[in-house]
PATI-449591 format. One record per residue (C-alpha): residue number from 1; x, y, z. Coordinates in nm, 3 decimals, padded with zeros to 5 digits. Last residue first. Layout:
BEGIN
<atom><nr>NUM</nr><px>X</px><py>Y</py><pz>Z</pz></atom>
...
// end
This chain:
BEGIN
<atom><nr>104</nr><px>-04.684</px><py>-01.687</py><pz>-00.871</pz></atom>
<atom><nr>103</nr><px>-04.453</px><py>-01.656</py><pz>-01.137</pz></atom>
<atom><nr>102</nr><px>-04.315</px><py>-01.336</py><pz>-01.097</pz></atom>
<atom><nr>101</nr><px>-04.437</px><py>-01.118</py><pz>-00.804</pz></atom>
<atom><nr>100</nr><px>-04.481</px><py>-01.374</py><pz>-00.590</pz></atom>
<atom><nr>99</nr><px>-04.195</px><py>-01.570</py><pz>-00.644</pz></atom>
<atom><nr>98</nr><px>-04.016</px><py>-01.223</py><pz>-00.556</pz></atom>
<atom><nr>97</nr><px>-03.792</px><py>-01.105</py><pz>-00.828</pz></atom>
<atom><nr>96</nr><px>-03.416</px><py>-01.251</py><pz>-00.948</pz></atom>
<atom><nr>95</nr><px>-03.551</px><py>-01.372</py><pz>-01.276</pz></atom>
<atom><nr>94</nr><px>-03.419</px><py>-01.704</py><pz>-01.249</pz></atom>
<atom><nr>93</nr><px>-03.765</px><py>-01.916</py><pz>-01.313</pz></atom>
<atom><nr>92</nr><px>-03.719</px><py>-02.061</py><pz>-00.998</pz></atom>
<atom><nr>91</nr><px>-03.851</px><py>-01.699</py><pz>-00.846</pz></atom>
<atom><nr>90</nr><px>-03.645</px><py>-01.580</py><pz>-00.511</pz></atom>
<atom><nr>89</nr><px>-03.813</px><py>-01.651</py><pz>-00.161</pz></atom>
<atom><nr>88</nr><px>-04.132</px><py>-01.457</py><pz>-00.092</pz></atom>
<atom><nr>87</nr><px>-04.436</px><py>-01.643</py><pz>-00.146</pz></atom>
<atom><nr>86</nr><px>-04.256</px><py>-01.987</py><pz>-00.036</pz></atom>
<atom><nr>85</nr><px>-04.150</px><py>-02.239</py><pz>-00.334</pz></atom>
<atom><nr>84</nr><px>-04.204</px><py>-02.586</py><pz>-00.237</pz></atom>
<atom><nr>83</nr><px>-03.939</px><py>-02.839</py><pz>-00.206</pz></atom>
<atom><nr>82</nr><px>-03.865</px><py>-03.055</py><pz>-00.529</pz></atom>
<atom><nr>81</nr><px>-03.976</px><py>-03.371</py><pz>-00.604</pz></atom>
<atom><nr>80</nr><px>-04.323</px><py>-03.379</py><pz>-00.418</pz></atom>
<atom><nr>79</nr><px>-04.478</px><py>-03.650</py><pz>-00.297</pz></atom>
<atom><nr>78</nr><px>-04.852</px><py>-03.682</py><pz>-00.363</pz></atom>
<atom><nr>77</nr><px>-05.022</px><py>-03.978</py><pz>-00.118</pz></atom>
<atom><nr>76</nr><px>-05.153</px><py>-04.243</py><pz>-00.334</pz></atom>
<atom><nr>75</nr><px>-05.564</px><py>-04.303</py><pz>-00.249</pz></atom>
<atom><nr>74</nr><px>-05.578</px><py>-04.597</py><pz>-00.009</pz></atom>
<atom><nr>73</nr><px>-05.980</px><py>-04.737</py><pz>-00.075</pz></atom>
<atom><nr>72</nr><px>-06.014</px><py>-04.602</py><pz>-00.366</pz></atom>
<atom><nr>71</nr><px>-05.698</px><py>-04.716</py><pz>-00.541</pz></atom>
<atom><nr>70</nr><px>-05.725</px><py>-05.057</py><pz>-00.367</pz></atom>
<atom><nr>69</nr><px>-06.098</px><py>-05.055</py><pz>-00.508</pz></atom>
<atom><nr>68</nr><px>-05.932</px><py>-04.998</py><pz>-00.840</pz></atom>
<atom><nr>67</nr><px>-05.716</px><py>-05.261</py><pz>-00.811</pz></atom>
<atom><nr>66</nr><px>-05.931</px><py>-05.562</py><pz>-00.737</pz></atom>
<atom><nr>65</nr><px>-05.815</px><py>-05.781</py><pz>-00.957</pz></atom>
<atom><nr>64</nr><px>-05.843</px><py>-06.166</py><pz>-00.915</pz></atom>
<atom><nr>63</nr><px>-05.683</px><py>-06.360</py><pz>-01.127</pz></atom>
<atom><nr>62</nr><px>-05.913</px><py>-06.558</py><pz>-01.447</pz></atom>
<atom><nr>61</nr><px>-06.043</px><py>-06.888</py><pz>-01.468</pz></atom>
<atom><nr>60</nr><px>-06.303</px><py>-06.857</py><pz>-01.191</pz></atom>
<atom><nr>59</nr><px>-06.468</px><py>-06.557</py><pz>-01.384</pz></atom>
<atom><nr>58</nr><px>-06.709</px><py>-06.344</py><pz>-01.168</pz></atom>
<atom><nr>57</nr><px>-06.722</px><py>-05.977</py><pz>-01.253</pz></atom>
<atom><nr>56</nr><px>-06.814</px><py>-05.671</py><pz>-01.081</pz></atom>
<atom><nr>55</nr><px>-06.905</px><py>-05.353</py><pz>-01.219</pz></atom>
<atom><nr>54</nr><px>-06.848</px><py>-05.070</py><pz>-00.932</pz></atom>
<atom><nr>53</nr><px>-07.022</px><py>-04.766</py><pz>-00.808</pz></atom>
<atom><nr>52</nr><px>-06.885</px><py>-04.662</py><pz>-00.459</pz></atom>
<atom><nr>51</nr><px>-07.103</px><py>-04.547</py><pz>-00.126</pz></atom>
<atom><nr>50</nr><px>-06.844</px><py>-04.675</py><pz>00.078</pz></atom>
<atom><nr>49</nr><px>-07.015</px><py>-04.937</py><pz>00.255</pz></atom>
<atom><nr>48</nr><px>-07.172</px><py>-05.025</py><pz>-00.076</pz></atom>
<atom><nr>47</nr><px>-06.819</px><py>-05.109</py><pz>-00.259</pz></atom>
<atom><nr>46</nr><px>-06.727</px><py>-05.316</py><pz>00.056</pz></atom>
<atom><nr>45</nr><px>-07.007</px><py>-05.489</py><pz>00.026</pz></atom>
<atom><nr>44</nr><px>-06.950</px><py>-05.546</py><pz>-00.330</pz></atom>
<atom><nr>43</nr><px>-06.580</px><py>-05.711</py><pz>-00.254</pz></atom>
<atom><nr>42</nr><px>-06.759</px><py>-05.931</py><pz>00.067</pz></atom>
<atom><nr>41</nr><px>-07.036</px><py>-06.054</py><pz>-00.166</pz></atom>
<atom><nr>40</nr><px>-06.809</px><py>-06.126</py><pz>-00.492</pz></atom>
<atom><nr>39</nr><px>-06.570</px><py>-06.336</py><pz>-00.240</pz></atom>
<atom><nr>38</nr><px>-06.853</px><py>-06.539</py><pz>-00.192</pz></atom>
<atom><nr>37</nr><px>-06.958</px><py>-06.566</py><pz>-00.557</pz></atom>
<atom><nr>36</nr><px>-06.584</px><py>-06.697</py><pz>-00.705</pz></atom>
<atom><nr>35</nr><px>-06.299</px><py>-06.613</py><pz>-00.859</pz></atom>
<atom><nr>34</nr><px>-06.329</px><py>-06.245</py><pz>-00.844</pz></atom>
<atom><nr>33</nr><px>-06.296</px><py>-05.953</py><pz>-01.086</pz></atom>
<atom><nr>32</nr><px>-06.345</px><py>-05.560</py><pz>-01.064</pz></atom>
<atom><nr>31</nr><px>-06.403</px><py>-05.301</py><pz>-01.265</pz></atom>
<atom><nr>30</nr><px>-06.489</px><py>-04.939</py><pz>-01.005</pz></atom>
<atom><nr>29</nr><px>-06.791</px><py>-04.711</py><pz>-01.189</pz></atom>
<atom><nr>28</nr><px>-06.643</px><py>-04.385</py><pz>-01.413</pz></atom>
<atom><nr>27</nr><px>-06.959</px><py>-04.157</py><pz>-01.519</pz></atom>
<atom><nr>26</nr><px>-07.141</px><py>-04.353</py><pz>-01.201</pz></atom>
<atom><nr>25</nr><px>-06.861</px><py>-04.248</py><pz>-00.975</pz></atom>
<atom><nr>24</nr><px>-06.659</px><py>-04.528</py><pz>-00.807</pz></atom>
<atom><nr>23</nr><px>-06.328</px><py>-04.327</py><pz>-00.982</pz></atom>
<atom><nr>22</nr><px>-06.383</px><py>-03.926</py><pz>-00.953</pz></atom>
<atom><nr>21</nr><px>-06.497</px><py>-03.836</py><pz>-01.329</pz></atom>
<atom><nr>20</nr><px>-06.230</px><py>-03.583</py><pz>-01.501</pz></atom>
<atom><nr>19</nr><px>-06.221</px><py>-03.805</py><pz>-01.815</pz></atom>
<atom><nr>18</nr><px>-06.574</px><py>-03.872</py><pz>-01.849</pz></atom>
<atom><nr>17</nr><px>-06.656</px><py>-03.526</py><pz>-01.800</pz></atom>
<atom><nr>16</nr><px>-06.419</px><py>-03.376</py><pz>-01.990</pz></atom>
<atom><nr>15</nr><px>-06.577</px><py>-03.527</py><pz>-02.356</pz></atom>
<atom><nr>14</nr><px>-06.271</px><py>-03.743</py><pz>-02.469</pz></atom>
<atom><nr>13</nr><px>-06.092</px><py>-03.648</py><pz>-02.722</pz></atom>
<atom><nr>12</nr><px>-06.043</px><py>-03.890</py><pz>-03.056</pz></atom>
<atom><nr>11</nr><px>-06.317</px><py>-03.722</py><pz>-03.188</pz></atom>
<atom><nr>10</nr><px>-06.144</px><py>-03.407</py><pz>-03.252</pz></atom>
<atom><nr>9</nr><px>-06.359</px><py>-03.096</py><pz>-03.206</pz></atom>
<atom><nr>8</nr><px>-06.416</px><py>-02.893</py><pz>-03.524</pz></atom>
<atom><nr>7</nr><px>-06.455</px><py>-02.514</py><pz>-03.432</pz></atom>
<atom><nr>6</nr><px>-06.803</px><py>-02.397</py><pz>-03.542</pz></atom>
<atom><nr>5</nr><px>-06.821</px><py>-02.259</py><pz>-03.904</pz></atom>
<atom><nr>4</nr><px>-06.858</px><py>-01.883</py><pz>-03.971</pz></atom>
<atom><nr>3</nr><px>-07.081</px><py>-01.683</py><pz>-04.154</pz></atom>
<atom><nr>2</nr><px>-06.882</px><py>-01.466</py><pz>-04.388</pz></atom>
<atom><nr>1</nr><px>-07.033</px><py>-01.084</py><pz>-04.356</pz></atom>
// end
């Protein structure tokens, strides 16, 4: 009997934890910037309040982004582009059958 090799894992994938980590997480922590201190306090108070993880820079020089606590803070409601398919109207595939007995 051959003994066999493990599969070889490309390193240019991330590992699906880091990927799949909920943003304010430790794995994946909130980057923000300020201009200056005060407005530090009042951005990682708000981080605390909401029990999020962040890294949180001070550069005067620099805009202020504070995106990801946006994104946090007002997650993007999911639209859909085409209706939803109900259990028992015709497949989209074009089969003719069921949804539910095709695709779904």
């Amino acid at each position: 009997m051959i003994p066999r090799e493990p599969p070889v894992v490309p390193q240019c994938m991330p590992e699906k934890e880091s990927w799949m980590a909920k943003l304010g997480s430790q794995k994946k922590p909130l980057i923000l910037r300020v201009q200056d201190p005060d407005r530090g306090q009042q951005v990682a108070r708000q981080c605390t309040e909401i029990g999020a993880h962040y890294i949180l820079g001070i550069e005067p020089d620099k805009p202020e982004d504070i995106t990801d606590l946006d994104r946090v803070l007002n997650p993007p409601a999911v639209q859909r582009t085409e209706p939803k398919v109900g259990r028992n109207d015709p497949c989209p595939c074009g089969s003719g059958k069921k949804y539910k007995k095709c695709c779904g």
